[in-house]
Residue, then its C-alpha position, 0 to 999 in steps of 0.5 A: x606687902x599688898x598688892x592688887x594685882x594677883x599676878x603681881x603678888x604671884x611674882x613677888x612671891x617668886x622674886x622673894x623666893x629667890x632673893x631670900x634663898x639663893x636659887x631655891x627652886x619653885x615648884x611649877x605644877x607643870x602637867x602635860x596639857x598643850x594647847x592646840x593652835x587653831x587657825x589665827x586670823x590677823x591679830x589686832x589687839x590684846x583681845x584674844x588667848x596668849x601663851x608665854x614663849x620667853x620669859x625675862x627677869x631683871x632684878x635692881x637693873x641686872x638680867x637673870x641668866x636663863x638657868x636662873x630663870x628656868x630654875x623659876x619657873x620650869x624648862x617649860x615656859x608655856x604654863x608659867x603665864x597665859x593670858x585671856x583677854x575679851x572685848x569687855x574689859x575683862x581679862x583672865x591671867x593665869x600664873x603657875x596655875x593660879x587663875x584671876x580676872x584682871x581688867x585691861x585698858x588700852x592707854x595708847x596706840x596697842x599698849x595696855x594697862x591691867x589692874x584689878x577689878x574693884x581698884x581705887x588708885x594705883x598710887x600705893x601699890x608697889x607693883x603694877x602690869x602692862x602690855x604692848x602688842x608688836x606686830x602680833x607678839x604681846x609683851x607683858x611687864x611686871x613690875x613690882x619693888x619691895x624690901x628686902x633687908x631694909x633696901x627697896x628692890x625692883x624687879x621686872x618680868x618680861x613675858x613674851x607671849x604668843x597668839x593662840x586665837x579667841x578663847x571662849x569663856x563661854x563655851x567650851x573650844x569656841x573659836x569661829x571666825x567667819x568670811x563673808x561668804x559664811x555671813x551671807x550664807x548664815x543670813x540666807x539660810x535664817x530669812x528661808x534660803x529661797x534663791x541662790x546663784x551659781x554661775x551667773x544663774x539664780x535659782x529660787x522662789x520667783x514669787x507671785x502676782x498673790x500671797x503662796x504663788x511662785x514657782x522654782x525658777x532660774x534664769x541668767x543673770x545678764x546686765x543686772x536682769x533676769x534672762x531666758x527664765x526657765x520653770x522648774x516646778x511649777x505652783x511650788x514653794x521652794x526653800x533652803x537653797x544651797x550649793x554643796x559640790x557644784x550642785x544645787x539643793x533644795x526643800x520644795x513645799x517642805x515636804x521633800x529635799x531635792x537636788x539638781x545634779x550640775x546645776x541642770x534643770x532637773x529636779x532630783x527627790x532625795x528625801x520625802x517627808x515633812x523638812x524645814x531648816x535643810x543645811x548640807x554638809x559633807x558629812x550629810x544633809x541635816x533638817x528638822x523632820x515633822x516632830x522638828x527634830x533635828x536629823x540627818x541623812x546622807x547626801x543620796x537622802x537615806x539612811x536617816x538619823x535623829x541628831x537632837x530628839x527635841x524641838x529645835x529651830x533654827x538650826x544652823x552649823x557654824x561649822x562642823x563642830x558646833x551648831x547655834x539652835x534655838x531650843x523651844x523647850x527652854x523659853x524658846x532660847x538660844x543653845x549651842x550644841x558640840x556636835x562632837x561629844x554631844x555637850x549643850x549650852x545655853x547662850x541667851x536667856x530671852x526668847x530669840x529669833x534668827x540668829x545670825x553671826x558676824x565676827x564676835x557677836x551672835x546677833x538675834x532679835x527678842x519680841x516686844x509690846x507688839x507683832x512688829x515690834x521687837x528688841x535687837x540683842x546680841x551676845x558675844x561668843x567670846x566674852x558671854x555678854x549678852x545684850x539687849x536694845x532699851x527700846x524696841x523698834x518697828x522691825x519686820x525682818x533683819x539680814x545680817x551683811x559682812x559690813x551692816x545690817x538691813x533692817x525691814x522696817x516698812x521699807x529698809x533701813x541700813x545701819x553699821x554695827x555700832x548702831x546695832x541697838x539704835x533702831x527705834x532711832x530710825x523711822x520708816x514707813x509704807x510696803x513691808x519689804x523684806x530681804x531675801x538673798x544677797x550675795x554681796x551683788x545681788x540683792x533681792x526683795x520680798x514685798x506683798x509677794x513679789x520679788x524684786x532684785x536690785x543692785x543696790x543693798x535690798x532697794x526696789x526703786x526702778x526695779x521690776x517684779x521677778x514673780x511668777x507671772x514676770x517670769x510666764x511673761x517673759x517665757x511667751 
């Protein structure tokens, strides 16, 4: 008999084992291996890692009892089937420790087909593989007939599978699932981190009359205005906000990390020296020092550790075990890095900028013909499919929101995510803007050295100048 589904084949060969030999049992290559669960967002679809919990046979319409079944497969269930499914069509199965790739369809509402890849028809096939999703348990059929001392056989397999999380095929124990507030931080941190808000304070960049004036300022934010601003260092850049335990940190002229304990209007050095790509992190506070090193040092800024001795930008930790940078090195692409054993990967093979996460995807933008022009890309962290947009677009700057992108392109232009790659679509024209913060309330805009805050996604219509000189103004 032939088959074109592995998974098919595999179970025919135990339905054969036991109708030809009366109960024999199988050998499952059981090992000791287990699964650690991680935390499961709302499961929505097939995509994602199962694990079988129950395991049902039903051969020429009788039910085995459950010691037959056992005697199949082993006491233990969990490795008799697993299933890995990304949103590319391709799925992996793996039955009694034999691995295949299949590929899955969705043929109605949460109901699946699973075939293998390069399958013309399954009219001759004997056998065939099918999926429902119920609330968030997966129940996948085999079905398969064959002969057996001249009478045609039908058995099912029923495997009730459980929801482990994502699975990455391409890097190893991936599994991160960002909130809103993890987007928008990611997005602030790669367009400079130059403000923040706490406590209905923004603390930032202010910007400036000319290009490289500013000072670090904050004021209230009262009825979608700036109030009572305050200077706290004046004719400084400051970069890299963030909040960590109440308390705001920061780099100034990339030359030292302060802090300012409470949120108080007083600056606290931790660390000098030359600094850019400052995250803070229970476990200390990283940044690339002068040789773009990538560093640490505790959270009162001694004690200095290089984590990765070559160049590295973009740095960002996706959380505490891994950290996405782009390796300048390697074609100046984008790696993973497993803070925990030290394991490196490469995920794209194009010059990247700016990565940003959203959900599955990471997203980055690669150069094109010329200095503003460029190729949105985006790879999946799951599925390892990298992609990139056939036409290069008029791109300045991009931000990343839980729900779209803002692209600068002269002025803005807001697009969803399925129109990720459709940029050179859409025309703009006049000042460059460029974004600058946004907390899903605030929306803030770089343009020829001013600053803007608006209320709605990084527009500047009826919106006045936050620059140094609005805020010496407002102070007299």
């Amino acid at each position: 008999m032939k088959s074109k589904i592995l998974v098919v084949i595999l179970a025919l060969a135990m339905c054969f084992a036991f109708a030809g030999c009366s109960g024999n049992s199988t050998d499952t290559g059981e090992t000791d291996s287990k699964v650690k669960e991680p935390e499961k967002p709302k499961v929505t679809s097939i995509i994602g890692s199962w694990e079988c919990e129950n395991i049902e046979v039903v051969d020429n319409g009788e039910k085995l009892d459950k010691d037959t079944v056992e005697m199949m497969f082993g006491e233990g269930v969990s490795n008799a089937f697993k299933l890995a499914a990304y949103d590319d069509g391709l799925a992996y199965v793996t039955m009694m420790e034999e691995e295949g790739a299949v590929l899955w369809s969705e043929t109605s509402d949460k109901v699946y087909k699973l075939s293998q890849p390069g399958a013309e028809s399954d009219t001759e096939d004997s056998g065939s593989m099918a999926a429902k999703l119920d609330g968030e348990t997966l129940t996948v059929t085999v079905t398969e007939t064959y002969l057996s001392d001249g009478v045609e056989r039908s058995t099912e397999m029923i495997f009730t599978m459980k929801y482990l999380g994502k699975e990455s095929r391409l890097i190893e124990g991936w599994d991160v699932t960002f909130d809103d507030h993890d987007v928008y931080a990611m997005s602030n941190f790669m367009v400079g981190g130059l403000c923040v808000e706490m406590d209905g304070m923004l603390y930032g960049d202010y910007g400036g009359d000319e290009w490289g004036e500013g000072a670090f300022t904050v004021a209230k934010i009262k009825e979608g205005k700036l109030k009572e601003p305050t200077v706290i260092t004046e004719n400084a850049k400051v970069s890299y906000l963030s909040i960590y335990d109440d308390d705001i940190y920061g780099i100034l002229d990339n030359s030292r990390i302060i802090k300012l304990k409470d949120g108080k209007a007083k600056v606290q050095t931790l660390y000098e020296g030359t600094c850019y790509y400052m995250q803070v992190t229970k476990s200390g506070i990283y940044f690339t020092d002068e040789k773009n090193h990538y560093c640490k040092v505790d959270l009162d800024g001694k004690d200095k550790e290089i984590i990765i001795e070559k160049e590295v930008y973009y740095p960002y930790q996706v959380n505490a075990k891994f950290l996405v940078y782009q390796d300048d090195a390697d074609g100046e692409t984008l790696h993973v890095y497993n803070m925990e054993n030290g394991n490196d990967t490469k995920i794209s093979d194009v010059i990247s900028y700016e990565p940003m996460l959203c959900g599955d995807y990471l997203y980055f933008y690669t150069p094109g013909s010329d200095e503003d022009l460029n190729y949105m890309c985006r790879v999946n962290m799951y599925s390892g499919k990298l992609e990139k947009a056939e036409q290069e677009a008029l791109m300045f700057d991009y931000y990343v929101t839980p729900d779209n992108f803002s692209v600068a392109m002269g002025g803005f232009v807001t697009a969803e995510f399925d129109e990720w790659n459709k940029f050179a679509d859409k025309n703009s024209a006049g000042f460059k803007f460029y974004p600058i913060y946004s907390n899903g309330e605030i929306w803030i805009t770089w343009c020829d050295g001013e600053n803007f805050m608006g209320p709605r996604t990084f527009g500047t219509d009826d919106e006045k100048s936050i620059g140094y000189s609005y805020v010496n103004k407002q102070s007299n």
